[in-house]
Each structure stands twice: as structure tokens, then as C-alpha cells.
PyMOL Python script that loads the backbone (N, CA, C, O; Angstrom):
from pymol import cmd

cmd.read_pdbstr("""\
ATOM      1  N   UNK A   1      18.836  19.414  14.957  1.00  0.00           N
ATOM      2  CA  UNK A   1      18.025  19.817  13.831  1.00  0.00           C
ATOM      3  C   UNK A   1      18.205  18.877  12.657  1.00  0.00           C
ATOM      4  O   UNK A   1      17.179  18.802  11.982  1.00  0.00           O
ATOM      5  N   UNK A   2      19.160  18.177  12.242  1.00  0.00           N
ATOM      6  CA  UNK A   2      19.426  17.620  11.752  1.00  0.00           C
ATOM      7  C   UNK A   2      20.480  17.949  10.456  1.00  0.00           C
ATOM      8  O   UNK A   2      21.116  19.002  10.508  1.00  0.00           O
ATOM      9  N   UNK A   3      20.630  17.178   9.473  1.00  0.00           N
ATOM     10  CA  UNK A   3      21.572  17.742   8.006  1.00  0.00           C
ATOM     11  C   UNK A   3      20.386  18.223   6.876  1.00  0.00           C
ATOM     12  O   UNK A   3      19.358  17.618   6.573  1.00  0.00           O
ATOM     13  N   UNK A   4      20.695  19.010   6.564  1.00  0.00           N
ATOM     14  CA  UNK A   4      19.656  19.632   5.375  1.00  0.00           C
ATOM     15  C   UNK A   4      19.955  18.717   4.264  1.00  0.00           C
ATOM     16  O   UNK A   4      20.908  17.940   4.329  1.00  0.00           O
ATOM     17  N   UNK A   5      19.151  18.785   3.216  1.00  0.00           N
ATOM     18  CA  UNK A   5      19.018  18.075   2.488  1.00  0.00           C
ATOM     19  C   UNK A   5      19.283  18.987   1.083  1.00  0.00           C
ATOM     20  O   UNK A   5      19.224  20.207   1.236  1.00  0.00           O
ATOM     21  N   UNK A   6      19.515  18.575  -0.007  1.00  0.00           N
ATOM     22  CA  UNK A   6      19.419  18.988  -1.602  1.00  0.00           C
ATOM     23  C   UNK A   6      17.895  19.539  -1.912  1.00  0.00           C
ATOM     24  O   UNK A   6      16.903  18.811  -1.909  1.00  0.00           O
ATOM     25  N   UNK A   7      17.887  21.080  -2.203  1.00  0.00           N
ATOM     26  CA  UNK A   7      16.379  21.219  -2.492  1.00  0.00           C
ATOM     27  C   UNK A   7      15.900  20.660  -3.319  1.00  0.00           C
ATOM     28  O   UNK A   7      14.725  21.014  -3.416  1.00  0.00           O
ATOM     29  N   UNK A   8      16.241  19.717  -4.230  1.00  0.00           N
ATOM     30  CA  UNK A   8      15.567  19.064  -5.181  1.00  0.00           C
ATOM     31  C   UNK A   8      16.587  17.499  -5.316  1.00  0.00           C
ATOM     32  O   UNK A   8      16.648  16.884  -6.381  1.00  0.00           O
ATOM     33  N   UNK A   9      17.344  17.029  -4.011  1.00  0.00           N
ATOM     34  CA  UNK A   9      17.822  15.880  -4.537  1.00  0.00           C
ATOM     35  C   UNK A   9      16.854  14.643  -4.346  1.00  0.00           C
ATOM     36  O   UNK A   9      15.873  14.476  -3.621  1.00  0.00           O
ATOM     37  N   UNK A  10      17.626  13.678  -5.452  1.00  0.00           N
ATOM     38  CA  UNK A  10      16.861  12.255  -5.782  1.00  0.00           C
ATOM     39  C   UNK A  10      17.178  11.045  -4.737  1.00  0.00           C
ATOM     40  O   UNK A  10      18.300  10.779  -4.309  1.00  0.00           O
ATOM     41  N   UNK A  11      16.117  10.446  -4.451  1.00  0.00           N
ATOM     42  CA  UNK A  11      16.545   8.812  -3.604  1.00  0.00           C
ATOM     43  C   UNK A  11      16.810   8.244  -5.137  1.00  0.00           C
ATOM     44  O   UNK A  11      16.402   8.334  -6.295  1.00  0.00           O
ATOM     45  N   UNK A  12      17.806   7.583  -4.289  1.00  0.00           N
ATOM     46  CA  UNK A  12      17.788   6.461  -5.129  1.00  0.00           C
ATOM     47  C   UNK A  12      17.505   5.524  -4.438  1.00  0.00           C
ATOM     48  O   UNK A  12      17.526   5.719  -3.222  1.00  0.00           O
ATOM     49  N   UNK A  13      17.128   4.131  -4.960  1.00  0.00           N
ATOM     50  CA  UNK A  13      16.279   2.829  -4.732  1.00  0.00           C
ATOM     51  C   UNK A  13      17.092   1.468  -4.438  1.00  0.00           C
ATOM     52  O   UNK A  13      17.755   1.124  -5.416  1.00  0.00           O
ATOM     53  N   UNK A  14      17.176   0.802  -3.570  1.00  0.00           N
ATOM     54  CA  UNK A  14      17.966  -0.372  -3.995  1.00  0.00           C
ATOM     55  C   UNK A  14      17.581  -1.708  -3.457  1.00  0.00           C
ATOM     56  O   UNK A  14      17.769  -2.000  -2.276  1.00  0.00           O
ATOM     57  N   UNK A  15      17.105  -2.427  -4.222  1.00  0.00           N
ATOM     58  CA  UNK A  15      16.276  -4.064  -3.927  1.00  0.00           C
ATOM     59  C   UNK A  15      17.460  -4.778  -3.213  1.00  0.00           C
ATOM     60  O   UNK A  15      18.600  -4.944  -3.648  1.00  0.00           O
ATOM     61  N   UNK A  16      16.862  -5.218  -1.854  1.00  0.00           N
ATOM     62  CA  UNK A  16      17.934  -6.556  -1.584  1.00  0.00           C
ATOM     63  C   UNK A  16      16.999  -7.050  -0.632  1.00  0.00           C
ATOM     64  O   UNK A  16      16.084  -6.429  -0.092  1.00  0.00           O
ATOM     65  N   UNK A  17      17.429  -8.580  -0.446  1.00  0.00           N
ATOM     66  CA  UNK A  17      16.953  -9.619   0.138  1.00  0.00           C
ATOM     67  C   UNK A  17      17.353  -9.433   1.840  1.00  0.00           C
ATOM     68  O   UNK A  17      18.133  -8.586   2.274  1.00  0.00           O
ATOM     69  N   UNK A  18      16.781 -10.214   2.467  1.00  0.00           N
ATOM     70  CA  UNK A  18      17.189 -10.054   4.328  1.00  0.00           C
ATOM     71  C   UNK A  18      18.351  -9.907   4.435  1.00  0.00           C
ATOM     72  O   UNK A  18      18.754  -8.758   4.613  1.00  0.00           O
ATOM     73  N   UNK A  19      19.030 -10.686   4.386  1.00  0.00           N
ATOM     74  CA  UNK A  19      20.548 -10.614   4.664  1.00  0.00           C
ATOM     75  C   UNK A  19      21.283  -9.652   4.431  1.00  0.00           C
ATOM     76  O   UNK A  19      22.180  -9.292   5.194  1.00  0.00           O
ATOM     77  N   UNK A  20      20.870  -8.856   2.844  1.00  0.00           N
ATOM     78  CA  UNK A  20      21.599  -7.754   3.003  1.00  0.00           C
ATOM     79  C   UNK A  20      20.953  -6.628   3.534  1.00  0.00           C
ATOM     80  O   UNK A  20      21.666  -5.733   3.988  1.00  0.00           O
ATOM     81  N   UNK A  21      19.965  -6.531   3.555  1.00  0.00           N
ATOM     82  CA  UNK A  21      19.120  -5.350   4.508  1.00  0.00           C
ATOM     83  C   UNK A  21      19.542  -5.277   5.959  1.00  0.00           C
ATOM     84  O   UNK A  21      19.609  -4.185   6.523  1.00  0.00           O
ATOM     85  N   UNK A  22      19.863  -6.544   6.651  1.00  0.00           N
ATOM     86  CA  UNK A  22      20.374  -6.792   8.359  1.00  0.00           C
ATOM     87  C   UNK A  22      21.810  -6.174   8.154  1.00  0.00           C
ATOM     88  O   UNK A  22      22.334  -5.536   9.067  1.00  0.00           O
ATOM     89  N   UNK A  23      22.288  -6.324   7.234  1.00  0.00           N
ATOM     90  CA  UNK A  23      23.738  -5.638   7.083  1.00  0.00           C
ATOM     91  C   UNK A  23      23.533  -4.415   6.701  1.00  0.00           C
ATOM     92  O   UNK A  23      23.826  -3.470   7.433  1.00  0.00           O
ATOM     93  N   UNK A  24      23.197  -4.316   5.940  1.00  0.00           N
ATOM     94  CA  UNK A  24      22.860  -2.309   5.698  1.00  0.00           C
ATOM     95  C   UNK A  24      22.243  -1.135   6.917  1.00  0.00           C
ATOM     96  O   UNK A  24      22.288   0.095   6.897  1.00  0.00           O
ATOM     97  N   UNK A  25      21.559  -2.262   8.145  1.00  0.00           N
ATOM     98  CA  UNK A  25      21.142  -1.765   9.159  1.00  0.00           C
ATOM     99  C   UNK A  25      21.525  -2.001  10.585  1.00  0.00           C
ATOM    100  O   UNK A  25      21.043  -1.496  11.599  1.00  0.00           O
ATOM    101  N   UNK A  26      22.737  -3.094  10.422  1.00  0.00           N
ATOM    102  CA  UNK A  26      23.408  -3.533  11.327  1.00  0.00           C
ATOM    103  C   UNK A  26      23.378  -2.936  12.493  1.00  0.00           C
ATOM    104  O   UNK A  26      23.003  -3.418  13.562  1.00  0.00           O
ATOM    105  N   UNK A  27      23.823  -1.754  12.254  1.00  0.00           N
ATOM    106  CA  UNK A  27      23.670  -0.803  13.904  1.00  0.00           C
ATOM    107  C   UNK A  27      22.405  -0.178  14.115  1.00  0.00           C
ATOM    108  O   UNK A  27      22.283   0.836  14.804  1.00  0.00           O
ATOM    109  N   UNK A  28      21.781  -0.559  13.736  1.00  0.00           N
ATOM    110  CA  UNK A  28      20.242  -0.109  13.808  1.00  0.00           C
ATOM    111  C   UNK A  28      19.288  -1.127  14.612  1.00  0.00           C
ATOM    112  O   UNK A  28      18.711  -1.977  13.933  1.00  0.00           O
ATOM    113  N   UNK A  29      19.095  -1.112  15.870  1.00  0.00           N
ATOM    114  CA  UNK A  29      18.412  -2.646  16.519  1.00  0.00           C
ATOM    115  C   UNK A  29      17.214  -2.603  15.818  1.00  0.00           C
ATOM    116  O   UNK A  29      16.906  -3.510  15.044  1.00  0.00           O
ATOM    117  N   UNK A  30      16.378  -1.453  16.052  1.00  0.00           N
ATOM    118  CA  UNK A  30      14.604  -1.126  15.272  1.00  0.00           C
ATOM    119  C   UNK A  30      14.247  -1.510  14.214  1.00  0.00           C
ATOM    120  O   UNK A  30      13.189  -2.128  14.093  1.00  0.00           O
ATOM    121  N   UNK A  31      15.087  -1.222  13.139  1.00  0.00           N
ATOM    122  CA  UNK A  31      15.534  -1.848  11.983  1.00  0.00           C
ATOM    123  C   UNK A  31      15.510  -3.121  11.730  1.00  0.00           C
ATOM    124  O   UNK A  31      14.633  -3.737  11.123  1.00  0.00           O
ATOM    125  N   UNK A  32      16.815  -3.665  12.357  1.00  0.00           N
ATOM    126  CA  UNK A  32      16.701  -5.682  12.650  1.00  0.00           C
ATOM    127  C   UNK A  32      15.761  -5.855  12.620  1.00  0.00           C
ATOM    128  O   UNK A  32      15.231  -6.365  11.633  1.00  0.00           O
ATOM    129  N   UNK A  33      14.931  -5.411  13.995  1.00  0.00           N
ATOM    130  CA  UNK A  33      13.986  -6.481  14.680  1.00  0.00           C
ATOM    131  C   UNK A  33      12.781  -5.814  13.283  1.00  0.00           C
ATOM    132  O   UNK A  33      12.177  -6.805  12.871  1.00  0.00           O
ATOM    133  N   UNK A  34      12.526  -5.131  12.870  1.00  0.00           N
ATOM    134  CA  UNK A  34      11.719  -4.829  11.743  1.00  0.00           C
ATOM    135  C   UNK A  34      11.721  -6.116  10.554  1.00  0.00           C
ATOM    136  O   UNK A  34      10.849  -6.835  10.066  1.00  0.00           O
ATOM    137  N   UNK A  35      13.025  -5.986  10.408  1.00  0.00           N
ATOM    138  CA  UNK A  35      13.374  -6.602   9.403  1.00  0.00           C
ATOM    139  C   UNK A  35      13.385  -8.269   9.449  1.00  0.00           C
ATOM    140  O   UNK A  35      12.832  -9.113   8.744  1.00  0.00           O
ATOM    141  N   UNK A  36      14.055  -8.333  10.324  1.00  0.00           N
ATOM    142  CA  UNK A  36      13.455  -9.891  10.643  1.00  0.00           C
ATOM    143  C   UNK A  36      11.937 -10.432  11.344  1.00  0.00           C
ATOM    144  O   UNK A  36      11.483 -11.577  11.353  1.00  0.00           O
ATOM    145  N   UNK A  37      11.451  -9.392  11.817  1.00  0.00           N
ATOM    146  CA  UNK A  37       9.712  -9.912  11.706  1.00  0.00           C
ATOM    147  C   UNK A  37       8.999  -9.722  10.453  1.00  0.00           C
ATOM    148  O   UNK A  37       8.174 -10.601  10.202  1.00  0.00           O
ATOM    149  N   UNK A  38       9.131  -8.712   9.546  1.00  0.00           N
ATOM    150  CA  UNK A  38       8.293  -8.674   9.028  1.00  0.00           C
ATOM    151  C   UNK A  38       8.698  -8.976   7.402  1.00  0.00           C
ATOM    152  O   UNK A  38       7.886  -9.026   6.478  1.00  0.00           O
ATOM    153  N   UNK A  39       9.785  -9.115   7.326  1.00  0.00           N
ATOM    154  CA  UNK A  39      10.215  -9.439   5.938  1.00  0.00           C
ATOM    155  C   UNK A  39      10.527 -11.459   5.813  1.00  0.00           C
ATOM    156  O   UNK A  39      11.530 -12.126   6.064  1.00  0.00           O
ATOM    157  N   UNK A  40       9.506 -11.748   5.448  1.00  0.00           N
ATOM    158  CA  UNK A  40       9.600 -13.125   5.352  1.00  0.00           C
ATOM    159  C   UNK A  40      10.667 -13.690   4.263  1.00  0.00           C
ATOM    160  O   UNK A  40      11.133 -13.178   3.245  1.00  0.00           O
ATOM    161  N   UNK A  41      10.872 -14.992   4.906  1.00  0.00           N
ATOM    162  CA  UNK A  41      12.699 -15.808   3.900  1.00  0.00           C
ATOM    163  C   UNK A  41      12.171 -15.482   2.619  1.00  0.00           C
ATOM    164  O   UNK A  41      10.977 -15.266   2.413  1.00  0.00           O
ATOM    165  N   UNK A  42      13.213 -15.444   1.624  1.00  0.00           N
ATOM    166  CA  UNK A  42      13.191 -15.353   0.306  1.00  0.00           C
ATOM    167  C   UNK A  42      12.218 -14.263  -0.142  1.00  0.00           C
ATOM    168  O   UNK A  42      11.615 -14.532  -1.182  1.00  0.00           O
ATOM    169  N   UNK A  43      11.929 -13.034   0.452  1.00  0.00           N
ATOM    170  CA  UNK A  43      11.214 -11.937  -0.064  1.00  0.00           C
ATOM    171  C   UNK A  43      12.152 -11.146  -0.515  1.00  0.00           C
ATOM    172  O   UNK A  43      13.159 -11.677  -0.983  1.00  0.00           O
ATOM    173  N   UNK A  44      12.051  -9.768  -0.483  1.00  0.00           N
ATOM    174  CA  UNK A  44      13.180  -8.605  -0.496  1.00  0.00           C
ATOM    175  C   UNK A  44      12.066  -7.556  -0.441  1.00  0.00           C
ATOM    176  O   UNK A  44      10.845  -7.714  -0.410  1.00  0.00           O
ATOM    177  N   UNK A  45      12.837  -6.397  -0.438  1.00  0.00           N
ATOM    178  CA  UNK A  45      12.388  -4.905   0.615  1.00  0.00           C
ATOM    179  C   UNK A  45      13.337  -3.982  -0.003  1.00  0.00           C
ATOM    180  O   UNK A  45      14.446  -4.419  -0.308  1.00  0.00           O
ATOM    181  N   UNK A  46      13.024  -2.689  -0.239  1.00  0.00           N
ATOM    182  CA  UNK A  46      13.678  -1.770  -1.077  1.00  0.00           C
ATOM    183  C   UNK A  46      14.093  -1.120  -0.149  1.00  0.00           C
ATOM    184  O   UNK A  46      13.204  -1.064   0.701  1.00  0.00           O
ATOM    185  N   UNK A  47      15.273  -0.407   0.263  1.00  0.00           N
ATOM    186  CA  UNK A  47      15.750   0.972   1.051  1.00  0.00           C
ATOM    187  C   UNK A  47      15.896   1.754  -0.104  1.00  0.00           C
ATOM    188  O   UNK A  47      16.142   1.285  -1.215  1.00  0.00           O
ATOM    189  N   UNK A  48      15.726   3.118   0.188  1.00  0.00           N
ATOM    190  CA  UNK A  48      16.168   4.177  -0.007  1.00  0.00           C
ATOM    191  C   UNK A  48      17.092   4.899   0.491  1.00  0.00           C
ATOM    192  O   UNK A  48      17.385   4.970   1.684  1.00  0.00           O
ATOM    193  N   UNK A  49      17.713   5.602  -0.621  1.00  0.00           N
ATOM    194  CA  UNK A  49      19.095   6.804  -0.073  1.00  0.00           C
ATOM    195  C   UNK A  49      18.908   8.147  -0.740  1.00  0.00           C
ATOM    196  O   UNK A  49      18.679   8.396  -1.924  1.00  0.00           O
ATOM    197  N   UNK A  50      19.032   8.813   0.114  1.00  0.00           N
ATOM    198  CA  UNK A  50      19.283  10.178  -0.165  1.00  0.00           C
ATOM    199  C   UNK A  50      20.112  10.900   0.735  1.00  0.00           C
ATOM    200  O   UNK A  50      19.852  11.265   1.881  1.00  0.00           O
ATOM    201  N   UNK A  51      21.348  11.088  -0.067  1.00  0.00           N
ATOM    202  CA  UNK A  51      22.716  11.482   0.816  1.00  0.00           C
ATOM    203  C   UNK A  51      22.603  10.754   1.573  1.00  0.00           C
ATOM    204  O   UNK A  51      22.028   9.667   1.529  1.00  0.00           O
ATOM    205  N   UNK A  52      23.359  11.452   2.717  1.00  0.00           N
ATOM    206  CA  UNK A  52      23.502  10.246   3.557  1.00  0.00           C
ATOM    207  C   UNK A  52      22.457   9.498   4.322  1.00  0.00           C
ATOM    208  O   UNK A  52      22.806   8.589   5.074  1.00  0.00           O
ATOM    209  N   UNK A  53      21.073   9.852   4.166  1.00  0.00           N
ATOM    210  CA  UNK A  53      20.110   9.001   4.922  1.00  0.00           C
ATOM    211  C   UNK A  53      19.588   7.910   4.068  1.00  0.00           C
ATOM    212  O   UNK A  53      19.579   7.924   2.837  1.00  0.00           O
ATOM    213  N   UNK A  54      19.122   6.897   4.892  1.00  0.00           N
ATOM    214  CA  UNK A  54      19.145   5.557   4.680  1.00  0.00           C
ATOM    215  C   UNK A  54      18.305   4.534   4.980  1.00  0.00           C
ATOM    216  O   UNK A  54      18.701   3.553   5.609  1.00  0.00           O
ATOM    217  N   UNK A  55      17.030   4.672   4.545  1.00  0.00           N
ATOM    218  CA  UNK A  55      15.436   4.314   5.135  1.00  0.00           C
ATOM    219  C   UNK A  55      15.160   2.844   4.617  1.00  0.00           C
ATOM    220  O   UNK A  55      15.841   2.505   3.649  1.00  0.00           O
ATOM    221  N   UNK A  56      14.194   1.857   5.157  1.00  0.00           N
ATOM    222  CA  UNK A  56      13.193   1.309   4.588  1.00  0.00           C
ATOM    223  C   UNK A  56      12.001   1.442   3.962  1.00  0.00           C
ATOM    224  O   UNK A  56      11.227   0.692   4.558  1.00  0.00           O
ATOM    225  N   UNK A  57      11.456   1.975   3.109  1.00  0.00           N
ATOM    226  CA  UNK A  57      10.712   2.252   2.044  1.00  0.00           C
ATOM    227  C   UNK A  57      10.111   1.603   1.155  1.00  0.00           C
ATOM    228  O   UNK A  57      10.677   0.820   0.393  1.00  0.00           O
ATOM    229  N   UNK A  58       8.636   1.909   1.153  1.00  0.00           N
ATOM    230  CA  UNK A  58       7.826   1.141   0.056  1.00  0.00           C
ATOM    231  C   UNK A  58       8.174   2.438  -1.215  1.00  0.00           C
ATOM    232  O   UNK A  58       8.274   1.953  -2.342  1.00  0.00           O
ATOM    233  N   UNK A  59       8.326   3.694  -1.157  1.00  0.00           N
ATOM    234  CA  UNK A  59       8.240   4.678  -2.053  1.00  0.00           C
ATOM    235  C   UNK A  59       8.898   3.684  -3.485  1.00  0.00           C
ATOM    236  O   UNK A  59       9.054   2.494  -3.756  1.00  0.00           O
ATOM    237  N   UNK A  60       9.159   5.144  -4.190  1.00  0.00           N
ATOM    238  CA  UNK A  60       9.035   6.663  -3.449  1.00  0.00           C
ATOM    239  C   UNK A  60       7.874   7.345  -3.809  1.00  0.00           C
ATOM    240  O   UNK A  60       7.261   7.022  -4.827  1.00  0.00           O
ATOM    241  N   UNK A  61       7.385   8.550  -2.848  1.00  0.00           N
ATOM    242  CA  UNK A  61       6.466   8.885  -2.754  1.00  0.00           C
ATOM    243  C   UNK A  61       6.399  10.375  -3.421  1.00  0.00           C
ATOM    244  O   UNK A  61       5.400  10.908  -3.905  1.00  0.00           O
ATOM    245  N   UNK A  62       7.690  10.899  -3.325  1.00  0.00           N
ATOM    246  CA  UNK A  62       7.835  12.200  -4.073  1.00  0.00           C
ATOM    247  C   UNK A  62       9.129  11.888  -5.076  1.00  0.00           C
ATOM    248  O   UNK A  62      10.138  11.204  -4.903  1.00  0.00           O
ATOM    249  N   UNK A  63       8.640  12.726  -6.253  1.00  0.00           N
ATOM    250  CA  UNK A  63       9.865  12.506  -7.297  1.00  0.00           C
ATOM    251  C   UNK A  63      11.115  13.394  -6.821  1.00  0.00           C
ATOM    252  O   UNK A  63      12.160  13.057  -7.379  1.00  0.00           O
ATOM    253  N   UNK A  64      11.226  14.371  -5.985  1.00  0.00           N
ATOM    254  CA  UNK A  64      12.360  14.632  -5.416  1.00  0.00           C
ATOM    255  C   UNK A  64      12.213  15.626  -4.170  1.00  0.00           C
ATOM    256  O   UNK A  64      11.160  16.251  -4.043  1.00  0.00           O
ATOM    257  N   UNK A  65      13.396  15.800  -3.124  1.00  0.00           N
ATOM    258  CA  UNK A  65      13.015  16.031  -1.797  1.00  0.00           C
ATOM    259  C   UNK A  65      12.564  17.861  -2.224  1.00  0.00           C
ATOM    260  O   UNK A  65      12.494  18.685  -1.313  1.00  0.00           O
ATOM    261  N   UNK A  66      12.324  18.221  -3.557  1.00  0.00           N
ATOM    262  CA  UNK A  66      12.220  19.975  -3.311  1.00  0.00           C
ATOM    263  C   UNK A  66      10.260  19.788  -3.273  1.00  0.00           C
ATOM    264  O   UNK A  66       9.673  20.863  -3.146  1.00  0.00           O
ATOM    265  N   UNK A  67       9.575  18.818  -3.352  1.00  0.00           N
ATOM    266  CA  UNK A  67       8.436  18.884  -2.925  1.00  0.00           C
ATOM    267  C   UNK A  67       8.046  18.674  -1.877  1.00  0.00           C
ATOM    268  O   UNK A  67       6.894  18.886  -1.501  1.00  0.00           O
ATOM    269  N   UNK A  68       9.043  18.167  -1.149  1.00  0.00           N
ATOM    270  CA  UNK A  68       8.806  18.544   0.569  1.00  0.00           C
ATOM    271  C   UNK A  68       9.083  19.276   1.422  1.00  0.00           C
ATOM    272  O   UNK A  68       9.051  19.035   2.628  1.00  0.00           O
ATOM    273  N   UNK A  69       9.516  20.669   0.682  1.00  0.00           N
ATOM    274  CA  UNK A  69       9.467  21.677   0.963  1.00  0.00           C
ATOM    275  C   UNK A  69       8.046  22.234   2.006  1.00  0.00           C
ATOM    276  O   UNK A  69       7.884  22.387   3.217  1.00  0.00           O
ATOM    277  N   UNK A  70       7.306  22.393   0.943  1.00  0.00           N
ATOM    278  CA  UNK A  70       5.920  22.692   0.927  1.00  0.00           C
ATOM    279  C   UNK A  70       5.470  21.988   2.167  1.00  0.00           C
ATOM    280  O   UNK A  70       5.245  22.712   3.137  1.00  0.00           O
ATOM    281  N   UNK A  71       5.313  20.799   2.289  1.00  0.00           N
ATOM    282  CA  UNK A  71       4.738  19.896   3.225  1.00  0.00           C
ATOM    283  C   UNK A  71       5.452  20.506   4.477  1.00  0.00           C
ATOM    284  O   UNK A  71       4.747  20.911   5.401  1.00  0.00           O
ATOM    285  N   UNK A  72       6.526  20.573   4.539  1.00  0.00           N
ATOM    286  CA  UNK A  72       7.811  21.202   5.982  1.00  0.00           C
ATOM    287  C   UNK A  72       6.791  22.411   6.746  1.00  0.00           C
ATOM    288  O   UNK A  72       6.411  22.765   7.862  1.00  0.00           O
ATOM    289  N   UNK A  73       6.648  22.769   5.232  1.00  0.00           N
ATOM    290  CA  UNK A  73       6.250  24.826   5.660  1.00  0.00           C
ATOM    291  C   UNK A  73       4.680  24.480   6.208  1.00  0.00           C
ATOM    292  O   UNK A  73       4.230  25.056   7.198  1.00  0.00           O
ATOM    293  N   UNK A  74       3.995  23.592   5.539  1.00  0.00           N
ATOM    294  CA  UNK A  74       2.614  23.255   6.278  1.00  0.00           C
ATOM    295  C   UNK A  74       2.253  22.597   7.738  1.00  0.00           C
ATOM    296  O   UNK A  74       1.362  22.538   8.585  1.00  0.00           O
ATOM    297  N   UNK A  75       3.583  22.144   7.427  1.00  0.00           N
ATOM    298  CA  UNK A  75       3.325  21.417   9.576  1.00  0.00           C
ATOM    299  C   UNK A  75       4.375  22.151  10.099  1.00  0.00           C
ATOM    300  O   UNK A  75       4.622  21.741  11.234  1.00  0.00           O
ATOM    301  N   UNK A  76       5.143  23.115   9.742  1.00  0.00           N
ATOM    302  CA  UNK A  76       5.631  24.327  10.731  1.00  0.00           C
ATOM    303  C   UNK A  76       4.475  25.313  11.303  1.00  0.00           C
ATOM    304  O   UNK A  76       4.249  25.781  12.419  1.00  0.00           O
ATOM    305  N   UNK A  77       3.920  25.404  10.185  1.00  0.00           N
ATOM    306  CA  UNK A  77       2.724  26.371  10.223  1.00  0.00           C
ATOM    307  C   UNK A  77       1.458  26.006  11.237  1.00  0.00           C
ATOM    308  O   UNK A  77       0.811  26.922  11.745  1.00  0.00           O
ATOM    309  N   UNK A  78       1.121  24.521  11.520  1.00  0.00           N
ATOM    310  CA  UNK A  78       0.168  24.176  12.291  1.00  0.00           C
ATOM    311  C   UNK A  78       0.768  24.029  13.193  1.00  0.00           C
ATOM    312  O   UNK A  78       0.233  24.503  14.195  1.00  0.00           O
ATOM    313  N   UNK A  79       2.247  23.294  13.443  1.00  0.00           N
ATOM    314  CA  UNK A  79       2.420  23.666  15.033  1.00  0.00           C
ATOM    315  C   UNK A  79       2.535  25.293  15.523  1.00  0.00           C
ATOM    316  O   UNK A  79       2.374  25.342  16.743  1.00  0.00           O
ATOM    317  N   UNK A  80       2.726  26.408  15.031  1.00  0.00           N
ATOM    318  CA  UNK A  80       3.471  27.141  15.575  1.00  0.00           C
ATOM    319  C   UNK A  80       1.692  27.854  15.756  1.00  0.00           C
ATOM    320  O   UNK A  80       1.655  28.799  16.545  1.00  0.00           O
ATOM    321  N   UNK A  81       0.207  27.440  15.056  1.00  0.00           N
ATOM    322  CA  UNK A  81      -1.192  27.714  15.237  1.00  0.00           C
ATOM    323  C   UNK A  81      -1.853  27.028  16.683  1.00  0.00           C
ATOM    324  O   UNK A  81      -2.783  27.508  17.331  1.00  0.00           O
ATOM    325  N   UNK A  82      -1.140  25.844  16.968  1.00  0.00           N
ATOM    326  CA  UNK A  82      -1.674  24.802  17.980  1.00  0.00           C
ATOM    327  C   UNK A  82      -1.157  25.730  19.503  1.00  0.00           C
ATOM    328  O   UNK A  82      -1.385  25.262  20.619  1.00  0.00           O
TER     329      UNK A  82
END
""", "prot")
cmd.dss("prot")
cmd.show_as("cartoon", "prot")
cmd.util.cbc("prot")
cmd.orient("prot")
């Protein structure tokens, strides 16, 4: 099921260049190979954190995770209609 989250906690944001993104995702192969195709030399790419999860991200898209509440309860609701 996974770790629950803070009903209202914040990502925080953090800019880095390839090198440190391949290290922040090191054990992540999907990631790498993401990261080294599509992030060209001398660009950079933002991850996000919230607790302990640890994404690649253009966001953020919500100002904090208690508005995805709502969204959760709306695609619980259509699968459990399908």
C-alpha cells in the first residue's frame, strides 16, 4: 500500500545538474537511463521530496499533498464504479 503521507505536507524542490541527479538516483536504473537520455550536458532538472519520496519533477503541481486528497477519493471512486 505504501507509506502515507502528511495531510498537508510540502515538497520541497532541489535544482541539480546530471551528475548529481545520477547520484541521487543511483539505485534507480529507470531513472539513469531517464536521466541520461533526456537531460542534455550542462542542463539541470529539479527533483522533488516529500518525506521520504524522491521524484523527478517539472512541478510542483499542488501547493501541498492535503489537495490530493480529493483527487485519491475521485479515482477510488471510479475504480470501485468500473
Amino acid at each position: 500500500m505504501g507509506v502515507p503521507v502528511c495531510a498537508c505536507a510540502r515538497a520541497s524542490a532541489s535544482v541539480c545538474v546530471q551528475s548529481d541527479a545520477e547520484q541521487l538516483f543511483a539505485n534507480n536504473p529507470f531513472k539513469l537511463a531517464m536521466i541520461r537520455s533526456k537531460l542534455p550536458d550542462g542542463c539541470v532538472t529539479t527533483a522533488y521530496r516529500c518525506g521520504p519520496f524522491v521524484d523527478l519533477c517539472r512541478g510542483p503541481h499542488l501547493p501541498n499533498t492535503g489537495y490530493a486528497a480529493h483527487a485519491r477519493t475521485r479515482v477510488m471512486n471510479t475504480r470501485a464504479a468500473a
